[in-house]
C-alpha positions as CSV (number, residue, x, y, z in Angstrom):
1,X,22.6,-10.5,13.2
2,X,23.8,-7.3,11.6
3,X,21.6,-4.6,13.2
4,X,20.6,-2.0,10.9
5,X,22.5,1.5,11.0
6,X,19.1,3.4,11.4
7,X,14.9,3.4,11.4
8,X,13.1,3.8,8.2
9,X,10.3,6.1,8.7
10,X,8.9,5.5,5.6
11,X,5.9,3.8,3.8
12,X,8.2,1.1,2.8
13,X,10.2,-0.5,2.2
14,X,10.2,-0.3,6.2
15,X,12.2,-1.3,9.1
16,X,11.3,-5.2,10.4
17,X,11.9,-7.2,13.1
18,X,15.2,-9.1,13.8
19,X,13.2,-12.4,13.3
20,X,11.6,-11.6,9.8
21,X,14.7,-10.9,8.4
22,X,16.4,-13.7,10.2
23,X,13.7,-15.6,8.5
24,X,15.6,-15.4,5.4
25,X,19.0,-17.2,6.0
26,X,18.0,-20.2,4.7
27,X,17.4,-21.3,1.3
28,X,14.1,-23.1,-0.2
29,X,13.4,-25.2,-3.3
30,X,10.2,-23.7,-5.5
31,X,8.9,-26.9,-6.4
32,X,9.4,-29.0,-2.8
33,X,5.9,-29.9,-1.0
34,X,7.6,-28.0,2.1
35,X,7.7,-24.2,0.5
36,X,4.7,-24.7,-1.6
37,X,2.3,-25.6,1.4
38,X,4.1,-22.6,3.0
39,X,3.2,-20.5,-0.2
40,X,-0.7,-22.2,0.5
41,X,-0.8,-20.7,4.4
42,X,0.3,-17.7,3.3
43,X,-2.5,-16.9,0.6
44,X,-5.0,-18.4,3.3
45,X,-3.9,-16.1,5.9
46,X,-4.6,-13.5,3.6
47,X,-7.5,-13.9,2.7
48,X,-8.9,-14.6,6.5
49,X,-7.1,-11.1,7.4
50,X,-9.1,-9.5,4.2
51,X,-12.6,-10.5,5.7
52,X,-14.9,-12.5,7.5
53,X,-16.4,-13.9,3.8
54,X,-13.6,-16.1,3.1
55,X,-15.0,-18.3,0.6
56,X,-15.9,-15.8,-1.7
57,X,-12.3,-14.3,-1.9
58,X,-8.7,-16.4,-2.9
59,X,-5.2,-14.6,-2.6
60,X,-2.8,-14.2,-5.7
61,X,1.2,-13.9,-5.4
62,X,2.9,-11.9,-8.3
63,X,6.6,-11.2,-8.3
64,X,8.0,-8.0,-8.3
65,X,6.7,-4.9,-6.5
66,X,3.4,-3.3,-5.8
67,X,3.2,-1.7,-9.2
68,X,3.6,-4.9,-10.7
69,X,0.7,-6.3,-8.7
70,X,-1.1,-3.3,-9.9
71,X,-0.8,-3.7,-13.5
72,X,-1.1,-7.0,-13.7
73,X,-4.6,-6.9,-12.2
74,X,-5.5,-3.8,-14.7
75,X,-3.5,-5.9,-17.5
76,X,-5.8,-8.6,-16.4
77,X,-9.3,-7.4,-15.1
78,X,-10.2,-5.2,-17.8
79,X,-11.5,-6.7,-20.6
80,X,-9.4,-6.0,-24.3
81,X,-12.5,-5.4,-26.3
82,X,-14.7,-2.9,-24.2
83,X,-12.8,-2.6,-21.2
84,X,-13.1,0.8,-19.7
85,X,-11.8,2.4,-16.3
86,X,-12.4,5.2,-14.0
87,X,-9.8,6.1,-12.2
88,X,-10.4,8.7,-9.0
89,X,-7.0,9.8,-8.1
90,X,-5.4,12.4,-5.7
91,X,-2.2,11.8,-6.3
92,X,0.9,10.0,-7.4
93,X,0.0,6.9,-7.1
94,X,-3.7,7.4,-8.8
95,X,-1.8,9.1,-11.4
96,X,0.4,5.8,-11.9
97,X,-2.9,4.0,-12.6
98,X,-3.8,6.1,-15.6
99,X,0.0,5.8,-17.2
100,X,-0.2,1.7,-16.5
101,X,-3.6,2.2,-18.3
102,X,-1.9,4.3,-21.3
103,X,0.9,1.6,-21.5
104,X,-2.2,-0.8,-22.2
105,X,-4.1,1.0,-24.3
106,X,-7.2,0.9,-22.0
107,X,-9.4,3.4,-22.2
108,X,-9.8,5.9,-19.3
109,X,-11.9,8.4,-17.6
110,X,-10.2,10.3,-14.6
111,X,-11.9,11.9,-11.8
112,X,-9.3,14.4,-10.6
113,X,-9.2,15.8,-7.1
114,X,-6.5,18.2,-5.6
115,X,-4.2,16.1,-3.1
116,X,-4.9,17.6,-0.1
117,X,-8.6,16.9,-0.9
118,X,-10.2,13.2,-0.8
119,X,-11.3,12.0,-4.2
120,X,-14.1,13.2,-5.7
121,X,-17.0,11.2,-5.5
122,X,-19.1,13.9,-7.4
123,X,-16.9,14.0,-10.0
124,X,-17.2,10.2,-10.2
125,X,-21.0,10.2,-10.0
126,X,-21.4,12.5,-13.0
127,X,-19.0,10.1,-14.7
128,X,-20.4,7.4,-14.1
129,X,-24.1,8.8,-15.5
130,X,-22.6,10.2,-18.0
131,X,-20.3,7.6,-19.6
132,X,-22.6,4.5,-19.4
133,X,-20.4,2.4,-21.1
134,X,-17.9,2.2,-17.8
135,X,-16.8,-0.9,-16.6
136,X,-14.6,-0.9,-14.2
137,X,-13.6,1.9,-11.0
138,X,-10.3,1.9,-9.3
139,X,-8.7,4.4,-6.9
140,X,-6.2,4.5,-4.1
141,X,-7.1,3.8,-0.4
142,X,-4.0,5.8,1.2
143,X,-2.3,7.9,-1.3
144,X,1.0,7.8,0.2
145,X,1.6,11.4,-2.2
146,X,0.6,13.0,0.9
147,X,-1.1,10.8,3.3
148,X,-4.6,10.8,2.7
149,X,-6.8,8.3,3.7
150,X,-9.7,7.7,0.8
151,X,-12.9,7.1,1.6
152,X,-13.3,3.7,-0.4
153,X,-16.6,2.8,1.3
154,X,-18.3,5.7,-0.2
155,X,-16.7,5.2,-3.1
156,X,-17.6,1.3,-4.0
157,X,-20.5,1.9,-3.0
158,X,-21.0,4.2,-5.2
159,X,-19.8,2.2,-8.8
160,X,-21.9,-0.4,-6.9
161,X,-24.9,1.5,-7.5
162,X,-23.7,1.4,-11.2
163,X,-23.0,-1.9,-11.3
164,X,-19.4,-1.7,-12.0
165,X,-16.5,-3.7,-11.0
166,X,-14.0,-2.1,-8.0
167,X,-10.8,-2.6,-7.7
168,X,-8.8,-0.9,-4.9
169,X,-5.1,0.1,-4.2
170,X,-4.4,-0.7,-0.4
171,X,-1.2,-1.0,-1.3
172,X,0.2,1.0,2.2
173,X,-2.9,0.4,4.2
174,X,-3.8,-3.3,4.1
175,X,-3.0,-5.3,7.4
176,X,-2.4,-1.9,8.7
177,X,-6.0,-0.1,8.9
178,X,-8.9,-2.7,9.6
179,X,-11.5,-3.3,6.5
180,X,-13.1,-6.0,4.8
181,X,-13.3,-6.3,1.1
182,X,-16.8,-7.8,1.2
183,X,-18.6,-5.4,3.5
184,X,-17.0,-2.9,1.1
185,X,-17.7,-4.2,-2.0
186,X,-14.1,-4.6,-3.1
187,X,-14.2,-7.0,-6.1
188,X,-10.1,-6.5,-6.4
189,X,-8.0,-5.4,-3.3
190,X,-3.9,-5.2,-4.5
191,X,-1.5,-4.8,-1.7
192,X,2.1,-5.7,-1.4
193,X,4.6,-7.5,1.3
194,X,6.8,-4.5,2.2
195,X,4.2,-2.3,3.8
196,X,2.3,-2.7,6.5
197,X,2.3,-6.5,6.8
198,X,5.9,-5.8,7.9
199,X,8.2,-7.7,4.9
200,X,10.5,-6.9,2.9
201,X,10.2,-6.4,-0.6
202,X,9.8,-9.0,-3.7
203,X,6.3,-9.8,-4.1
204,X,2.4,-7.9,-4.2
205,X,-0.3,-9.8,-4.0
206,X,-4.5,-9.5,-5.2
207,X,-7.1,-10.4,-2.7
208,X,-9.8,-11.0,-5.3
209,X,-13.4,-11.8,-5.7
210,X,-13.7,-15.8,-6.8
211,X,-16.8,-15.1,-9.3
212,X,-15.6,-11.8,-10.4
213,X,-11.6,-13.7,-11.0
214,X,-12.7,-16.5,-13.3
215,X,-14.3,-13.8,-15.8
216,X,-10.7,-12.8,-16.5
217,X,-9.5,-15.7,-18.6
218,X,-7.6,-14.3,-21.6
219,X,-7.9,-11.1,-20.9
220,X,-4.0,-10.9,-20.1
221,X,-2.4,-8.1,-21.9
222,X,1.2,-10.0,-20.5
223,X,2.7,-13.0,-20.1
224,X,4.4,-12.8,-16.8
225,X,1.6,-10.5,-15.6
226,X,-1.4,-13.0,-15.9
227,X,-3.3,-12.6,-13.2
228,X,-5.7,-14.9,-14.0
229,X,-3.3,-17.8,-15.3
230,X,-0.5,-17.1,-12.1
231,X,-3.8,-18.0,-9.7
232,X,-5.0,-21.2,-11.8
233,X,-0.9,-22.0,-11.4
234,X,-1.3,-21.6,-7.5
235,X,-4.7,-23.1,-7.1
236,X,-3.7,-26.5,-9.6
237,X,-0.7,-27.3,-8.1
238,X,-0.9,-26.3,-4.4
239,X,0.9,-23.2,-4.4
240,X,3.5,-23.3,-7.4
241,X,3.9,-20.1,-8.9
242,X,4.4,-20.1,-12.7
243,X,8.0,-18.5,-12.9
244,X,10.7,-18.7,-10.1
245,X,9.3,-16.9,-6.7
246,X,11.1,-14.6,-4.5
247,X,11.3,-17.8,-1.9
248,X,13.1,-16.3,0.7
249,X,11.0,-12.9,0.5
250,X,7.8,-15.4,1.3
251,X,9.5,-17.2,3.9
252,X,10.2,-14.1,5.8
253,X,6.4,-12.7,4.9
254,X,5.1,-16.2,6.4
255,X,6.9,-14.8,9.8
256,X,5.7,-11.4,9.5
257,X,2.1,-12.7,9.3
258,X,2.8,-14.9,12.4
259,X,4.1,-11.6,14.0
260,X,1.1,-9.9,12.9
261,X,-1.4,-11.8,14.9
262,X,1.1,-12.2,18.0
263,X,0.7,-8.2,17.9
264,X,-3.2,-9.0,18.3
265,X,-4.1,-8.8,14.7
266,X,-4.9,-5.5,12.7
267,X,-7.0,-3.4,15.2
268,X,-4.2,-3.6,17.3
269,X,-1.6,-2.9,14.3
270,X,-3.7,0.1,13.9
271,X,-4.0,1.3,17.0
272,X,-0.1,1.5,17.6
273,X,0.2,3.5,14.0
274,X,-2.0,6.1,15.1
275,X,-0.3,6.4,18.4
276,X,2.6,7.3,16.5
277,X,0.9,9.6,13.8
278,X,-0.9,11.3,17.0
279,X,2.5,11.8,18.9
280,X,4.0,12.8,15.5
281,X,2.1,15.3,14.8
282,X,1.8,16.8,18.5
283,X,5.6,16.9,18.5
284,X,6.5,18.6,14.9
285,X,3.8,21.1,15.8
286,X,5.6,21.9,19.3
287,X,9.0,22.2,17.2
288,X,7.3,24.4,14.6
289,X,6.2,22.0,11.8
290,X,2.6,21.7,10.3
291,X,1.3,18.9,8.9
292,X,-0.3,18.9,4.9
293,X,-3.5,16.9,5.6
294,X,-6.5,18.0,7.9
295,X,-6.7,16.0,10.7
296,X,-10.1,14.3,9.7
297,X,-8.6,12.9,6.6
298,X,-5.4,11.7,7.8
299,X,-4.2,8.4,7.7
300,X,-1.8,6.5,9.9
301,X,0.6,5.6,7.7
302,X,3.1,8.8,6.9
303,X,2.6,12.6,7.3
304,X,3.4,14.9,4.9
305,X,4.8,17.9,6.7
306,X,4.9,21.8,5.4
307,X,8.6,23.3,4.9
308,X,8.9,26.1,7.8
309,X,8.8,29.5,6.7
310,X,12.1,30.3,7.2
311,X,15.0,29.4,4.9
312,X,14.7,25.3,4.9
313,X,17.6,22.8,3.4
314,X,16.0,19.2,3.5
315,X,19.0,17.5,2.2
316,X,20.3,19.1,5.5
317,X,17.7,18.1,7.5
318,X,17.4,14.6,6.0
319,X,21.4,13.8,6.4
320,X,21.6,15.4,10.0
321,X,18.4,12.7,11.0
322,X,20.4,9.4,9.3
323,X,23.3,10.4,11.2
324,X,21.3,10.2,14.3
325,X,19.9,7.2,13.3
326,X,16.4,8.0,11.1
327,X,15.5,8.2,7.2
328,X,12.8,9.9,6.3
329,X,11.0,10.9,3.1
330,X,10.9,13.8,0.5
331,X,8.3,15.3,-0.2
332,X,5.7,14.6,-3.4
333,X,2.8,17.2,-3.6
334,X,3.1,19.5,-6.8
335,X,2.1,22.3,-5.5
336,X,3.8,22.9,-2.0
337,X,7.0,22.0,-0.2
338,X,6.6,18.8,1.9
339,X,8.6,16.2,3.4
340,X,7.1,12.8,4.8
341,X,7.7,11.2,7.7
342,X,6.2,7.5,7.7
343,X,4.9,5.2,11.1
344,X,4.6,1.9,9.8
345,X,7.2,-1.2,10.1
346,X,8.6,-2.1,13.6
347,X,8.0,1.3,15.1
348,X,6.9,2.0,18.3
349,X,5.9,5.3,20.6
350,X,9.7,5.0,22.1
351,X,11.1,5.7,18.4
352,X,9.1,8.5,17.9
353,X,9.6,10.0,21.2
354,X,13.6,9.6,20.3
355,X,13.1,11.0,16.6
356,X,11.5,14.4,18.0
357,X,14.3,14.6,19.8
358,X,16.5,14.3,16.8
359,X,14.7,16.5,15.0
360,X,15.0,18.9,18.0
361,X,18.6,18.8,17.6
362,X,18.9,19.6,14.3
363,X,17.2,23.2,15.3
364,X,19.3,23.3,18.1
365,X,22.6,23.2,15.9
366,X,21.4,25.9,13.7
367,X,22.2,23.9,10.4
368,X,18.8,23.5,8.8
369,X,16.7,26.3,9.5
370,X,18.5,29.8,9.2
């Protein structure tokens, strides 16, 4: 096989492994037995990886990317007549949430914190005594903005106490930081298959609660974004998707899931990203670079690091890293000047150890910072 030209240090799409994209080279028929009971492990295995409460919980598919998985559940969970959200954001990707919900028309209430800050459960409290008439909470586990891990068990708990429905963005942190969506109270957990599951990109999916699910009929603001309808598709007639799947995509996520448990499952996953974060971080601090987040709300998944004082060039920086074989990220906070640098995908200690040397190169040649 073609080997790829460099590593994608990113939060995905990310680099894989030879045999998940090798996975790919053959081509399936939607509606033969063979491909659809393939479809059927794969929501099974998803489930089982999203908690030890299986039966309460069933796995949907839903072309397209993450943000498609995303609005379809908000399209879909939230009722049309009295439907109302909460939305704790930090960051981009809580942001996104909100415009989906303008798109919709649902009506909103946002608690706002800054992003280098977790979300702000206070703020969500007084919103949720205040505005009674709340039906639904939502926020992001890792807000890939800047790398922030969310505390979501706090936070469910606390629309639990409230009695309203959660529904939780994992879309960079599921199969990548252990959790389980019933200990947690997550009534809808929306992930997709190029993170840290270790696809490639096509499809999300919706680990959701079975009870909470079969409320949703007709509440679909879209056709091809029916939530409810796409699972009743999958459930009737063993794994059929309504509207032609990304088969090869699912084919290759099947062999990622097998290479997830060969790895020893999502503990171990987990352990390996923070060994990379950890090293990361120790490194770009040795070669003068400080990283956005405090260390006690930092997740696994990407840094976000602070420009240096001196004059900094990232285009440079960036193109003299691919030509040594790395990608990287720009930056997405507001307020500062960051660039991210992701751990997740086929990346081990050895590639990290080999990219601080890169980067030490790039000092070395005088062409970034001057």
């Amino acid at each position: 096989m073609m080997k790829n030209p460099y590593l994608l240090l990113t939060p995905g799409p990310l680099s894989t492994t030879d045999s998940v994209r090798e996975a790919m080279m053959r081509d399936w028929c939607t509606w033969d037995d063979e491909y659809n009971e393939l479809v059927q492990k794969v929501r099974h295995r998803l489930v089982t990886l999203a908690t030890k409460n299986p039966k309460q919980y069933t796995a949907i598919l839903m072309q397209g990317s993450g943000t498609f998985s995303v609005e379809s559940t908000i399209g879909t969970v939230l009722p049309k007549s009295d439907g109302k959200l909460l939305i704790a954001t930090n960051g981009v990707y809580g942001n996104r949430i909100a415009q989906i919900c303008n798109y919709l028309g649902i009506e909103t209430l946002i608690a706002e914190a800054n992003e280098q800050e977790p979300i702000a459960l206070d703020t969500m409290e007084q919103l949720l005594q205040s505005q009674q008439d709340i039906t639904h909470v939502m926020m992001v586990h890792c807000e890939t903005t800047t790398g922030i891990l969310n505390p979501i068990k706090e936070a469910c708990q606390l629309a639990k106490q409230y009695n309203k429905i959660t529904i939780v963005d994992a879309m960079s942190s599921f199969g990548g930081i252990p959790l389980d969506v019933s200990e947690l109270q997550i009534d809808f957990l929306i992930s997709s298959s190029n993170k840290c599951i270790q696809g490639v990109p096509g499809f999300g999916f919706v680990i959701a609660k079975q009870d909470e699910l079969a409320k949703c009929k007709g509440h679909a603001r879209s056709l091809s974004l029916d939530l409810y309808d796409q699972h009743e598709t999958m459930e009737k007639h063993n794994g059929k998707w309504r509207f032609t799947s990304p088969t090869h995509v699912v084919r290759a996520f099947y062999q990622a899931l097998v290479e997830l448990e060969a790895e020893g499952g999502i503990q171990a996953r987990y352990e390996r990203y923070q060994q990379n974060q950890k090293l990361l971080v120790q490194g770009m601090k040795k070669l003068g670079f400080q990283a956005l987040i405090k260390e006690e709300y930092q997740s696994p998944i990407i840094t976000s690091f602070l420009y240096p004082e001196e004059a900094f060039s990232f285009a440079a920086f960036y193109q003299l890293l691919k030509d040594q074989g790395f990608v990287i990220y720009p930056g997405k906070v507001s307020r500062v000047a960051t660039f991210r640098i992701g751990n997740i995908g086929d990346v081990h200690i050895h590639d990290i150890e080999r990219l601080l040397t890169a980067i030490n190169n790039t000092q070395a040649k005088g062409a970034v910072v001057r």
